[in-house]
C-alpha positions in Angstrom: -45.2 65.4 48.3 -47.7 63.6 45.8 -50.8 65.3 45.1 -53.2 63.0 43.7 -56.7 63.3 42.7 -56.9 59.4 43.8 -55.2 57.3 45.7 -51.8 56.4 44.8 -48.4 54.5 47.3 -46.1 56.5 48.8 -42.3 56.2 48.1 -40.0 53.1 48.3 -37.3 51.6 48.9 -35.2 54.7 50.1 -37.7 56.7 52.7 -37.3 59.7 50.0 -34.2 60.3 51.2 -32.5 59.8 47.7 -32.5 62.7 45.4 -35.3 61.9 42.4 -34.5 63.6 39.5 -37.5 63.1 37.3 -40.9 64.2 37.9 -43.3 61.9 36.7 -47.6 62.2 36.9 -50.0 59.4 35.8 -53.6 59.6 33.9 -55.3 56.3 34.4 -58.6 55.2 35.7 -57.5 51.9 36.8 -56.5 52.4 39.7 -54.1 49.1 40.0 -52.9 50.4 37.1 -51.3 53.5 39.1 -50.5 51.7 42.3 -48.5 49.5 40.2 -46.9 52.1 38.0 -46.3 54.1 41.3 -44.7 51.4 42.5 -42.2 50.6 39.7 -41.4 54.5 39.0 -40.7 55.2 42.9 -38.4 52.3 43.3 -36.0 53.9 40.6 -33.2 56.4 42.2 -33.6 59.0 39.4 -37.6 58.8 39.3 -40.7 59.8 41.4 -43.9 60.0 40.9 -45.7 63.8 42.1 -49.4 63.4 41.3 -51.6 61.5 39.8 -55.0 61.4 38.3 -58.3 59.8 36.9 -59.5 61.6 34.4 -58.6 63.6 31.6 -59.9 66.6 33.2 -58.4 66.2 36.5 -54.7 65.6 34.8 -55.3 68.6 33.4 -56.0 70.4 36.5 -53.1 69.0 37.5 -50.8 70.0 35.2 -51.9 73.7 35.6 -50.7 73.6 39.0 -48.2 71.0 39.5 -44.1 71.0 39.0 -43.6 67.8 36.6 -41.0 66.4 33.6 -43.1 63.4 32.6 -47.2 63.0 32.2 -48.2 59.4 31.7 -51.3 59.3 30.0 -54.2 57.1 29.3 -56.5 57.5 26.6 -59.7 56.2 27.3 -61.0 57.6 31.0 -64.1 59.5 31.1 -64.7 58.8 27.5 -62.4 56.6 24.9 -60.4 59.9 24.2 -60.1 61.7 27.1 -56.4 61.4 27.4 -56.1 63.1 23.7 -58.6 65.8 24.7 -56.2 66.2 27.9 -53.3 66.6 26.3 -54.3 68.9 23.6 -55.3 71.2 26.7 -52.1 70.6 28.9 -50.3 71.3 25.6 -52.3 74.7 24.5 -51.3 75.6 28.2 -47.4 74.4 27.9 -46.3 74.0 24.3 -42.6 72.2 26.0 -44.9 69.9 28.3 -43.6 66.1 27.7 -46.3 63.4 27.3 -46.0 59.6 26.7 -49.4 57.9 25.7 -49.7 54.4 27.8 -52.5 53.1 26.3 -54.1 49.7 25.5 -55.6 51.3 21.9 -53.2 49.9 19.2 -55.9 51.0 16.3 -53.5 53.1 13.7 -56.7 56.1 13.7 -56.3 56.3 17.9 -52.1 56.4 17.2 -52.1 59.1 14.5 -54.8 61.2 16.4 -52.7 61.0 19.8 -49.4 61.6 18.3 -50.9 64.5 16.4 -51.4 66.4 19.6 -47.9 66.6 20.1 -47.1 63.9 22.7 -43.4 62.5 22.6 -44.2 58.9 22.6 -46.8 56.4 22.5 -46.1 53.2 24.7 -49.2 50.4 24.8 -50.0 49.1 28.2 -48.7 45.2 29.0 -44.8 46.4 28.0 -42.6 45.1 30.0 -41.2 47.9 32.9 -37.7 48.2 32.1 -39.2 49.6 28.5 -41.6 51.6 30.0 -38.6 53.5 32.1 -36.3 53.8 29.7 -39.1 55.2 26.9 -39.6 57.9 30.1 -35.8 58.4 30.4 -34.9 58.8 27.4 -38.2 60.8 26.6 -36.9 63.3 29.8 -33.8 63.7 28.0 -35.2 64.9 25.0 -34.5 61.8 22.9 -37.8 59.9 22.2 -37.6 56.8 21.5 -40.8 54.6 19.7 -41.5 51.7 19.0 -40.9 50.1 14.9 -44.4 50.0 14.6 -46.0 53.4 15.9 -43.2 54.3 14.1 -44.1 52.5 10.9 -47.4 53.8 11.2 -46.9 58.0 11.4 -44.3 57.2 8.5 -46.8 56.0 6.3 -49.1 58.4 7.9 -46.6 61.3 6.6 -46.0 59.5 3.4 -49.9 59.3 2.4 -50.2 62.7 3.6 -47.4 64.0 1.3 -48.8 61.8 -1.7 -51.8 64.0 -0.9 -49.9 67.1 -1.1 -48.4 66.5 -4.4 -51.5 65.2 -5.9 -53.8 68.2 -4.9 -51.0 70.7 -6.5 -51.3 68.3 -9.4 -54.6 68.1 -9.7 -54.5 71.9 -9.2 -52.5 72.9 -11.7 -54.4 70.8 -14.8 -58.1 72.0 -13.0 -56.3 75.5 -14.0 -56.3 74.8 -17.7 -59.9 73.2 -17.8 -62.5 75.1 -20.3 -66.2 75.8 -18.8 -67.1 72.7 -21.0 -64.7 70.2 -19.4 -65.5 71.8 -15.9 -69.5 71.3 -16.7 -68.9 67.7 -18.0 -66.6 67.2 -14.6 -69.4 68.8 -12.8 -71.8 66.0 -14.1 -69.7 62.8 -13.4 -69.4 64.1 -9.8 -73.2 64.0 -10.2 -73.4 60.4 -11.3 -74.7 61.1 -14.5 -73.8 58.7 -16.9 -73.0 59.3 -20.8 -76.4 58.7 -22.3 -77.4 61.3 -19.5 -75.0 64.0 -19.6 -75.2 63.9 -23.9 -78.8 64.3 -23.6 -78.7 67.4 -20.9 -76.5 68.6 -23.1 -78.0 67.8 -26.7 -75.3 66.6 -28.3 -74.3 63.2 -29.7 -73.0 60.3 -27.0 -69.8 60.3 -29.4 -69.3 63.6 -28.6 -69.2 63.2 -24.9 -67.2 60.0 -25.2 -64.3 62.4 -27.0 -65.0 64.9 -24.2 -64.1 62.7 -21.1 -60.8 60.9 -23.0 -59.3 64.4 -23.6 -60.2 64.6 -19.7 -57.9 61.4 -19.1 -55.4 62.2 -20.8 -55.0 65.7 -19.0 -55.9 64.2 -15.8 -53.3 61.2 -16.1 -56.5 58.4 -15.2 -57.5 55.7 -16.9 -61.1 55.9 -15.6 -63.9 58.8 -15.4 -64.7 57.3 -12.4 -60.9 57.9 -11.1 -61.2 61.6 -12.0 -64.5 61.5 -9.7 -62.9 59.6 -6.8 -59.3 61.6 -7.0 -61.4 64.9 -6.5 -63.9 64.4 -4.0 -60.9 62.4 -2.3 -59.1 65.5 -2.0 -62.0 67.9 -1.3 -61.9 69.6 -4.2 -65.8 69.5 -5.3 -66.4 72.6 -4.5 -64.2 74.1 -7.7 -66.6 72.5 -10.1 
């Protein structure tokens, strides 16, 4: 039986008396959207659908109390990220639940925040069917499969990310050997100041601070003070100085 928090067609083309093997439930507040999906998922012998919903807080509800394999989910419902919100909560409640984003948001900040709730795959709306069941087949069977470019995109994702990691432990180790003098003079280009200021602040001669911010180069690897600046407040690490 399909419990549904809106409307949504019965079974096809075998009067349910085929065995259905997986256990699909749809997020969507188009409503089309699910009678057609209902449709195409009911008409396949190892598929049915057993609820649907629409709203991120109703699929949630849903997934509480319901029996399912798959969870089809929109993002934007009640709000443009209602489906991530949902499925951040369905997975705090089931850390094994199995959820394929089918979305029309192709933005790469909506893909890296979705997939980073822990959803298997990420599937935008207007694919054709036969992809959109075999993503959920192959999905149920624990093997995932994504597209080249969502793909593409939490690669470079990872890549930037790691970049980040090596750079902060970089950055970490040379802030490490700075003296108070180098960490003042850092302090005051994350200020703004520029060299006529910062010499006069600190009465000494503009030559003097020139020599100050080349040994910083050097044992910061940049070519630019204004790199230094950037690199640190990139990585959050303003609060050190």
């Amino acid at each position: 039986m399909i419990q549904s928090m809106c409307s949504v067609p019965g079974r096809t083309g075998d009067g349910g008396n085929m065995k259905k093997h997986i256990k699909v439930m749809i997020a969507d507040d188009f409503q089309l959207l699910i009678e057609d999906m209902g449709d195409v998922i009911n008409s396949q012998p190892d598929m049915e659908v057993v609820g649907t919903a629409c709203s991120g807080t109703d699929i949630v509800k849903l997934a509480g109390e319901m029996d399912y394999d798959i969870i089809l989910m929109d993002i934007e419902m009640e709000n443009i990220i209602a489906g991530i919100t949902a499925t951040e909560a369905i997975r705090d409640m089931n850390r094994e639940a199995k959820i394929i984003f089918l979305t029309a948001h192709e933005t790469n900040d909506i893909i890296l925040s979705a997939m980073g709730t822990g959803a298997i795959d990420y599937i935008v709306k207007g694919s054709p069917d036969e992809v959109i069941l075999e993503h959920i087949r192959c999905a149920y069977k624990g093997n995932p499969i994504m597209s080249v470019k969502i793909h593409e995109i939490i690669m470079q994702e990872y890549k930037r990310l790691q970049q980040s990691e090596q750079s902060l432990i970089y950055f970490i180790n040379n802030i490490s050997t700075l003296t108070n003098t180098e960490r003042i003079l850092i302090r005051m280009l994350l200020d703004n100041k520029k060299v006529v200021e910062i010499a006069k602040e600190r009465s000494v001669e503009i030559v003097t601070i020139k020599t100050q911010i080349n040994g910083l180069l050097k044992k910061f690897g940049c070519s630019r003070s204004k790199d230094i600046v950037n690199i640190i407040r990139n990585l959050n690490l303003t609060h050190l100085f």
